[in-house]
C-alpha positions in Angstrom: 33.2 29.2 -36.9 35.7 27.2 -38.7 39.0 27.9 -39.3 40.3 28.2 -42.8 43.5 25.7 -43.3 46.2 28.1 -44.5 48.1 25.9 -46.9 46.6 24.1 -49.7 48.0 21.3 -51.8 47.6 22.0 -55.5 49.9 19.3 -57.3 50.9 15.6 -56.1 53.3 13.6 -58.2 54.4 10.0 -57.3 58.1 10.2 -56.9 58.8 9.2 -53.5 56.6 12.1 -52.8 56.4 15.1 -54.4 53.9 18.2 -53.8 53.4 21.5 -54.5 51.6 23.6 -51.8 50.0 27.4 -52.1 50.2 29.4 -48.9 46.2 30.4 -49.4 47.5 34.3 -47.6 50.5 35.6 -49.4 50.1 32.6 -52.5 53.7 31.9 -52.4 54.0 28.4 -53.8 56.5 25.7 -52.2 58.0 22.6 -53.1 57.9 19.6 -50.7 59.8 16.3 -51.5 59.9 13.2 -49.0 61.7 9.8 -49.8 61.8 6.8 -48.2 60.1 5.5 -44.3 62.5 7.8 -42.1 60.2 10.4 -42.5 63.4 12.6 -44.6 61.7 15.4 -46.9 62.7 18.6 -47.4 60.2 22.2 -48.4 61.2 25.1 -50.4 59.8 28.2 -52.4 59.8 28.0 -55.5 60.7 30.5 -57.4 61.3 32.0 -61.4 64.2 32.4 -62.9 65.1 35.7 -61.6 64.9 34.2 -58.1 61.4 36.2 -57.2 58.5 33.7 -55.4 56.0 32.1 -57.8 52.7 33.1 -57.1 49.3 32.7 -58.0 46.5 34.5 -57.0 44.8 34.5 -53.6 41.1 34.1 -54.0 39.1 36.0 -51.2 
């Protein structure tokens, strides 16, 4: 039986590197940005303007 990967990559955008990525359980989405070769990047929620996690969905 495979194991289901829990985080999925829904957006890629070519700025150094830029993602969005869905945590496929609670679909909380996050922000990931990287820049440069030394491996620097950084990963956080994102969230609305009230500060509450964007979500989407969690399909079954």
């Amino acid at each position: 039986m495979a194991k289901e990967k829990r985080f999925e990559k829904i957006y890629s955008q070519d700025l150094g590197s830029t993602e969005i990525w869905v945590d496929r359980q609670t679909g909380v989405q996050y922000l990931f940005h990287a820049s440069g070769y030394a491996g620097g990047g950084g990963l956080t929620v994102l969230t609305d303007r009230d500060g509450k996690p964007i979500t989407q969905p969690i399909e079954n």
